[in-house]
Every structure is written in structure tokens, then in C-alpha cells.
C-alpha positions in Angstrom: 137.9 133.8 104.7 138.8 136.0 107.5 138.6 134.9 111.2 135.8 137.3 112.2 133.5 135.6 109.1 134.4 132.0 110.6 133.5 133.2 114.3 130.0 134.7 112.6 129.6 131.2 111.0 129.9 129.2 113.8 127.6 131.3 116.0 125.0 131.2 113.5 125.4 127.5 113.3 125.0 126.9 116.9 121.7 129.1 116.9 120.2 127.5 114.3 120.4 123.9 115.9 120.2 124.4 120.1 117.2 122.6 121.2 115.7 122.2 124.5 115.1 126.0 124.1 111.7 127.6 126.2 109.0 129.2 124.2 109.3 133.0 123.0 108.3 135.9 125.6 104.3 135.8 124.0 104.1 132.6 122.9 100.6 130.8 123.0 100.4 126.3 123.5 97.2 124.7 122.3 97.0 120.8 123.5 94.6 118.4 122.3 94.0 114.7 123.1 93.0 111.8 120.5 91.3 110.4 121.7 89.6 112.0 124.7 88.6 108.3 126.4 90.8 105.5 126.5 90.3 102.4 127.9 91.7 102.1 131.6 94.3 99.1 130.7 96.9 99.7 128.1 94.9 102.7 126.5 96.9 105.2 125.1 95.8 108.8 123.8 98.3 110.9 121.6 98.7 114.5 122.7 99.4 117.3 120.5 100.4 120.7 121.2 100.5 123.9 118.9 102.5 126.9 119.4 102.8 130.5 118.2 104.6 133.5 119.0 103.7 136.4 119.2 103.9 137.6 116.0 101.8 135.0 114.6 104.3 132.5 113.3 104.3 129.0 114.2 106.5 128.6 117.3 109.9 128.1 116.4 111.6 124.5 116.5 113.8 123.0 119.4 111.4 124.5 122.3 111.1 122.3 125.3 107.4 121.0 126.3 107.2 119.5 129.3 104.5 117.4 130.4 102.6 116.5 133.3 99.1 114.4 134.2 97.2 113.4 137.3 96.7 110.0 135.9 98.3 107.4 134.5 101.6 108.4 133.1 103.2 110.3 129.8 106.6 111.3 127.8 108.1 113.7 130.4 109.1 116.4 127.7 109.0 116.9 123.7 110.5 119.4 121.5 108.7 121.0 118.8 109.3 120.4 115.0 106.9 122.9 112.5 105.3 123.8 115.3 103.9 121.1 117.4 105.0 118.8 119.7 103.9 115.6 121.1 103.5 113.4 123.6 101.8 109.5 124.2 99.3 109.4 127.4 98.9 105.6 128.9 96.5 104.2 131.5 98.1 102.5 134.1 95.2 100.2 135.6 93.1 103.0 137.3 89.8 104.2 135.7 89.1 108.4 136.3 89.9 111.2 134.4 93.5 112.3 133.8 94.4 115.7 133.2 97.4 116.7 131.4 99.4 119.4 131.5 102.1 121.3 128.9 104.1 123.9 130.2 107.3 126.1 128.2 109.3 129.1 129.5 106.8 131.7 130.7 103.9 131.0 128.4 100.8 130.0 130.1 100.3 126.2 131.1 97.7 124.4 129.3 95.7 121.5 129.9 93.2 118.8 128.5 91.2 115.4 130.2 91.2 112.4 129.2 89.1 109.6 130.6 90.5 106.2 131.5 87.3 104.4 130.8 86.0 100.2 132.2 84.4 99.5 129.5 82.5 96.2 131.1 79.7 98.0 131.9 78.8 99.4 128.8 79.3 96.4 126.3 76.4 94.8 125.6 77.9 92.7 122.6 81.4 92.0 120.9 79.8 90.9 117.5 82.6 88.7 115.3 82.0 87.8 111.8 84.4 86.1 108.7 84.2 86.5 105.3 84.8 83.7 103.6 82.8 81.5 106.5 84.9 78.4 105.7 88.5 77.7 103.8 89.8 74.8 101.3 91.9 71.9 102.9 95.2 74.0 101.6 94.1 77.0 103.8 93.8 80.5 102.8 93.0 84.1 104.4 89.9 85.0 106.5 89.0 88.2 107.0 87.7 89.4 110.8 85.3 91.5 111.9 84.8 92.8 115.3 81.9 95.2 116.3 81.3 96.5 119.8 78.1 98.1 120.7 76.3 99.6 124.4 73.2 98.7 125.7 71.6 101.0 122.9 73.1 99.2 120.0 75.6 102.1 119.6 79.4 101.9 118.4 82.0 102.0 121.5 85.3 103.2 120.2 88.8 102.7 122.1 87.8 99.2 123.4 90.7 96.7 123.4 89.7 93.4 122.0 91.9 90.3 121.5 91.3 87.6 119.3 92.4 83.7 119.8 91.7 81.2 117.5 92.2 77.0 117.5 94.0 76.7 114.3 95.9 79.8 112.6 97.7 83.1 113.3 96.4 86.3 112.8 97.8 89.7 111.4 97.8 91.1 114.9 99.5 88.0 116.0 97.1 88.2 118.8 97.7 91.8 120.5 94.7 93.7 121.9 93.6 96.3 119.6 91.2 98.8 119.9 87.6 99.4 117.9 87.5 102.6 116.0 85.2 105.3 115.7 82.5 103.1 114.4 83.2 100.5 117.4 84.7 98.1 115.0 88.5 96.2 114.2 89.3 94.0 111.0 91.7 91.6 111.4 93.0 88.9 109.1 93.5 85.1 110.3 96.0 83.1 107.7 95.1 79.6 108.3 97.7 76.4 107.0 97.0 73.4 105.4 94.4 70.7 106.6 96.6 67.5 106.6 94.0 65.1 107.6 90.9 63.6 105.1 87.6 65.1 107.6 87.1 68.9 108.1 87.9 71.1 111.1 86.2 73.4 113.0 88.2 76.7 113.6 86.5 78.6 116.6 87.7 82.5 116.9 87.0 84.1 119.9 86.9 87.7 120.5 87.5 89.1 124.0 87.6 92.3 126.2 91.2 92.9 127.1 90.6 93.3 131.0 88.2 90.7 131.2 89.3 87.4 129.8 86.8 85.3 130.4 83.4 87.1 131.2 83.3 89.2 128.5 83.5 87.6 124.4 82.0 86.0 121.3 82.5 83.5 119.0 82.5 82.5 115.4 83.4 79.2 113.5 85.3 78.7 110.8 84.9 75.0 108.9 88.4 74.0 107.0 87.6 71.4 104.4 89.4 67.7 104.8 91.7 66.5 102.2 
């Protein structure tokens, strides 16, 4: 192989894999946010953008997003792969609306809100149920679950809960999580042997995250003796 083929070769390589490149004269960002409220105390909200140039075609990958919000605070930068990019918005403590920003060469800036939401106004219960409602004396697996609903008996979804129990660990080993779509969150509590001959009562409690002890429920679980 002559020299001249080896020079082509290693310039096309380096094309092929620079990163950190800004979008195409033409190109055009999309962002989105999912979800669009969050809850204002370690809510996070995943942000996706599209591009495309201006022929069409996804945007190419190794383009530098950069990111900015008003609010709480997000991944600096991202570079896109198949055409997207992405980014993880987090609430810092302060409820409002945060709106972020993507930005890429000279391609116009884009933007989307999010809300940072205190959900303690609008709960109006944390419902907590188990199936089975009681275990052997050897233990077993209970299954928990957690619906949140406003003062209209609707579904709140991106509420952090936490759950606690007396006796047991759960899948979540006890992180907040947050209620889906449908304002609910299923959990699993393994509980160990009951050494002793009389039963025990199991209490589960389900809280919400920023208010420890105002806002809750709770459910009892009966472990048979020996």
C-alpha cells in the first residue's frame, strides 16, 4: 500500500470518529421532557433531543448538545448517537417551573418546562395494600401496593413515596420511588423466619418523601408463630 492510500486512511478514520462536533449548517433540535412535572425533592425528568439536517437525515453522531435550565440543575452537555441525545433534569429543593434549554453550533436553541411540583397539597390519600395479608412462621414474599390519589380521587404520578416496615426488607431496600402514570408503585417486602411460638404484627408504612411524618398510611401484616 502506497503512502498517499495510508494518509487517505487515516483521515478518513479520524472523520469518522471526532466527537464533540456542532450540528450541520441547517440542522433542526426537538427536546422533550418525561415527564413534564416532577416532584420538587429528588425528581428527575429525562430529556431527549432529536436532530436533523438539512437534508432530512437524522443528525449525524458525535454533535455536542449543550444544556442549560433556570431550575434545578442538568448534564451540562451530551453527544448524539442515531440521532438523539440526552440529558437527566433534577430538582434541587425549590418548587417552580424550570425551563431547559439545548443549544449546537448555529442551529436554533430550543426549549421545554418542566414543573418541580410540592405535592402535599394535593394528596389526599397514600392508599397501601398486601397481597397475601399475612405469611407462615418461615416467612415468604409480600407483595406492595401503593396508590396516590388528589382531593378528587384521581391518580398523582411522579410522587416519591418511601416505604418502612418493623420486620423485613424490601426490593427497594427502602429508596423513595415514584407512582406512575396511574399514581401507583409495587414493591415486594421478603420477610425471614418467625423464631418465636406467638405471631407478629408487621406494620408497613408508606410515606411522602418530603414529609416524613405528616403525610402516610399504614397496613399490617400478621406472621404466624412457630
Amino acid at each position: 500500500m502506497d503512502k498517499l492510500s495510508l494518509i487517505t486512511i487515516a483521515l478518513f478514520s479520524i472523520c469518522c470518529t471526532q466527537t464533540n462536533l456542532p450540528a450541520p449548517e441547517g440542522s433542526i433540535l426537538y427536546i422533550e421532557a418525561e415527564p413534564k412535572q416532577i416532584s420538587f425533592i429528588g425528581g428527575v425528568s429525562l430529556i431527549k433531543i432529536k436532530g436533523f439536517e438539512k437534508n432530512g437525515k437524522s443528525i449525524r453522531d458525535g454533535v455536542l448538545i449543550n444544556f442549560s435550565t433556570t431550575l434545578g440543575t442538568i448534564d451540562s452537555s451530551s453527544i448524539t448517537k442515531n440521532g438523539k441525545a440526552y440529558a437527566s433534569l433534577k430538582s434541587n429543593g425549590i418548587s417552580g417551573i424550570a425551563t431547559v434549554s439545548a443549544t449546537s453550533g448555529n442551529s436554533a436553541p430550543v426549549s421545554t418546562d418542566v414543573t418541580f411540583t410540592d405535592f402535599s397539597s394535593s394528596i389526599q390519600q397514600i392508599n397501601v395494600s398486601s397481597f397475601p395479608e399475612s405469611v407462615s412462621s418461615s416467612g415468604g414474599k409480600v407483595n406492595i401496593i401503593i396508590n396516590v390519589l388528589d382531593f378528587n380521587n384521581n391518580p398523582i404520578s411522579s410522587v416519591p413515596i418511601i416505604l418502612t416496615t418493623t420486620k423485613g426488607t424490601f426490593l427497594s431496600n427502602g429508596k423513595a420511588q415514584y407512582t406512575d402514570e396511574n399514581g401507583k408503585i409495587e414493591d415486594k417486602l421478603f420477610i425471614p423466619e418467625n423464631i418465636y411460638s406467638y405471631p407478629l404484627t408487621i406494620t408497613v408504612k408508606a410515606y411522602y418523601a418530603t414529609t416524613f411524618n405528616s403525610l402516610y398510611n399504614s397496613i399490617n401484616i400478621i406472621q404466624q408463630g412457630k
